[in-house]
C-alpha positions as CSV (number, residue, x, y, z in Angstrom):
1,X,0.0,0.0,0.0
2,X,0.9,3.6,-0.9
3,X,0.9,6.3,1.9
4,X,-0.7,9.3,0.4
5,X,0.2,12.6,2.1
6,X,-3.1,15.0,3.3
7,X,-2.3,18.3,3.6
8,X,-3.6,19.3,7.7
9,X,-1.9,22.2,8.6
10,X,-0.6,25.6,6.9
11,X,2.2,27.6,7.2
12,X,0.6,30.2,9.0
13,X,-0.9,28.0,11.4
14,X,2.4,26.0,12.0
15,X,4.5,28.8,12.2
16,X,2.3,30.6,14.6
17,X,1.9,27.5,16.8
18,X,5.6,27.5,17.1
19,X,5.9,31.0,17.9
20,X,3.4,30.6,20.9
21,X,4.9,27.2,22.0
22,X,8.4,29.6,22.4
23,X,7.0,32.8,23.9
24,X,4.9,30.6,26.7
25,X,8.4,29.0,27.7
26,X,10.4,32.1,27.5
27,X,7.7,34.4,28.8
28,X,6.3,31.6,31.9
29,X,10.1,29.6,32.8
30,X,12.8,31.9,32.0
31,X,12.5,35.5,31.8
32,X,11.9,38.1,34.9
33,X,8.1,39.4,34.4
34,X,7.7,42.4,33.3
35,X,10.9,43.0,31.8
36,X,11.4,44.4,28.6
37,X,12.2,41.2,26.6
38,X,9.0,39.3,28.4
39,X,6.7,42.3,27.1
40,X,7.8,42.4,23.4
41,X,6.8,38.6,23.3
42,X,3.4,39.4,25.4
43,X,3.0,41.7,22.4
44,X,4.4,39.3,19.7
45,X,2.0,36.4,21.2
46,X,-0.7,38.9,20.4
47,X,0.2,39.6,17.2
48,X,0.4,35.9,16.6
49,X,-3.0,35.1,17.7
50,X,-4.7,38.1,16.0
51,X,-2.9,37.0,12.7
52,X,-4.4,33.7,13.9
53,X,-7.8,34.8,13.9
54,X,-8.0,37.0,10.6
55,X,-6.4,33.6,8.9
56,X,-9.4,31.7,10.5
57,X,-11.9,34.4,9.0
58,X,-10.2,34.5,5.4
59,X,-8.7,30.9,5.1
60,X,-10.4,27.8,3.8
61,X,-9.3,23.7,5.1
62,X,-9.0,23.2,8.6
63,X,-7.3,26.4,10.3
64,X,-10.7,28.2,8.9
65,X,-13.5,29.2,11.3
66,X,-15.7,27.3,7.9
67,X,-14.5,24.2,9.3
68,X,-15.5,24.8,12.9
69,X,-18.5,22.7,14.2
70,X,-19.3,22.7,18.0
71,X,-22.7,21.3,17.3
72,X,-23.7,18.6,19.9
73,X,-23.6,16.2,16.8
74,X,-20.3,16.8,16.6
75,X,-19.1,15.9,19.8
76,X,-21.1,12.4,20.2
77,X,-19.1,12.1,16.8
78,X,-16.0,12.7,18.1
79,X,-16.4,10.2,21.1
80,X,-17.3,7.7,18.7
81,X,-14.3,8.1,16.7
82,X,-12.3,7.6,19.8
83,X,-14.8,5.3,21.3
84,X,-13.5,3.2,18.4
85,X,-10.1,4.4,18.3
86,X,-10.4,5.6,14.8
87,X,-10.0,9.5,14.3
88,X,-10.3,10.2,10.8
89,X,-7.2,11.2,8.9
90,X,-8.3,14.4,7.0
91,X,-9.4,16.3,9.4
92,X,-7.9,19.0,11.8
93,X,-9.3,19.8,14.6
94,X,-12.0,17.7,16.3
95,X,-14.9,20.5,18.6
96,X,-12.9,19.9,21.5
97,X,-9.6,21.0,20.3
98,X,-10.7,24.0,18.9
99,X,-12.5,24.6,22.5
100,X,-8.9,24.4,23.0
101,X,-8.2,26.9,20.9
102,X,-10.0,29.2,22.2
103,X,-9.1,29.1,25.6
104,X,-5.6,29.2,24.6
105,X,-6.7,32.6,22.3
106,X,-8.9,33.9,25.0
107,X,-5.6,33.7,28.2
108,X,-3.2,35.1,25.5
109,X,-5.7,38.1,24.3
110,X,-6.4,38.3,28.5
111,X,-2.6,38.3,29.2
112,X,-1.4,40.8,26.6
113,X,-4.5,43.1,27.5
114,X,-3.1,42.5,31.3
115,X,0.2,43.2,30.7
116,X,0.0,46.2,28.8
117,X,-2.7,47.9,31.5
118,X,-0.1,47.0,33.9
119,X,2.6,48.3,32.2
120,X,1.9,50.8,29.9
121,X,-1.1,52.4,31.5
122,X,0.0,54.4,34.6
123,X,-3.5,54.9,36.3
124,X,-3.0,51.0,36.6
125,X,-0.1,50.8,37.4
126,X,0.4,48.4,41.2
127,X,-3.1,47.2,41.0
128,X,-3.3,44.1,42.3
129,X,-6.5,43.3,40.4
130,X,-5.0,43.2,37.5
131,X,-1.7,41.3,38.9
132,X,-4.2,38.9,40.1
133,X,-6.0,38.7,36.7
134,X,-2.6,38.4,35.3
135,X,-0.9,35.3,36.9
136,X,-4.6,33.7,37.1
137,X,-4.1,33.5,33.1
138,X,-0.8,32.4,32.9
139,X,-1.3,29.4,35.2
140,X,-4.7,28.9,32.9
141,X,-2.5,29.1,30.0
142,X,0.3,26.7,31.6
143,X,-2.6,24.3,32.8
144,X,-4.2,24.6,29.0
145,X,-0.6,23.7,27.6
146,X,-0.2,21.1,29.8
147,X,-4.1,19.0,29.3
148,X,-3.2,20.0,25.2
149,X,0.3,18.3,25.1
150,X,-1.5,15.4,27.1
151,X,-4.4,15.3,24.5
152,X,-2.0,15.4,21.6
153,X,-0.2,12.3,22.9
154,X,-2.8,10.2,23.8
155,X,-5.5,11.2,21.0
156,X,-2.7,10.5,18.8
157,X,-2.1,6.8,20.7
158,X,-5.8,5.4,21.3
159,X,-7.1,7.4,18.0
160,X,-4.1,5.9,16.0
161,X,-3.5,9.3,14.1
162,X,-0.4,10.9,14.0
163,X,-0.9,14.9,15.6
164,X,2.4,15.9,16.1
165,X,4.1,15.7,13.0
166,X,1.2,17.5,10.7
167,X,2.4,20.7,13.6
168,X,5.8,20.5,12.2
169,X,5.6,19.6,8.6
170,X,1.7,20.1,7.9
171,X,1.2,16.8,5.8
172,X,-0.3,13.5,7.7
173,X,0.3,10.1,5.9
174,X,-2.4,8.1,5.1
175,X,-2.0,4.3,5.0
């Protein structure tokens, strides 16, 4: 049998992805909140998702909003597919990934909007409110990474569909 490549995931979508995947680690692990190089990627992560969202709105396959379906049909669906352990190949994102997604788009928007009242805004400057607001996001962003890398990896097992290598080279083989 001849494995026949399906096309899953664009550029934009990959590249962004990536982008996200490094500002979260830079932004959460490494570098001193607030500082000067964690604020440009706050910013850049923005950018990122915003891009993201336009591309959902204009694109067509599976990174466009066309493609979205969180009808309750499409969940009992979904379960069945796994139910059964067989997650169709050509498709993207199942209705609870892209619940996913959105969380993930909502604690980035939440966190840039956060950050920059914080920082950029004086009359908001030292509220705790909106430190609070802050660091609640970005451990709902860390606990959002976490469940998704889970998801990936066992989806990906029990479903027997690859996830992870359509992110990096946006083809899936077909058996």
């Amino acid at each position: 049998m001849s494995r026949v490549p399906i096309k899953i995931w664009d550029p934009i979508v990959r590249i962004g992805h990536w982008i996200l995947v490094a500002v979260f680690t830079l932004n959460y692990f490494l570098l001193e909140p607030g500082g000067d190089i964690h604020q440009w990627l706050g910013y850049t992560a923005f950018t990122v998702v915003l891009v993201r969202l336009l591309w959902a709105c204009l694109s067509t396959g599976y990174a466009s909003f066309q493609s979205l379906q969180l009808h309750p049909g499409n969940f009992k669906q979904h379960f069945h597919h796994l139910r059964h352990r067989q997650i169709p190949f050509d498709t993207g994102h199942n209705p609870v990934g892209w619940l996913m997604i959105f969380a993930t788009w909502f604690s980035f928007i939440g966190l840039a909007v956060t950050g920059f009242m914080m920082e950029e805004i004086d009359a908001w400057f030292g509220n705790s409110l909106l430190q609070d607001i802050h660091g609640f996001l970005s451990d709902l962003l860390y606990a959002i990474v976490l469940l998704h890398i889970l998801a990936v990896f066992i989806v990906g097992w029990w479903g027997h569909i690859p996830l992870v290598r359509p992110m990096i080279t946006g083809y899936r083989t077909k058996r």
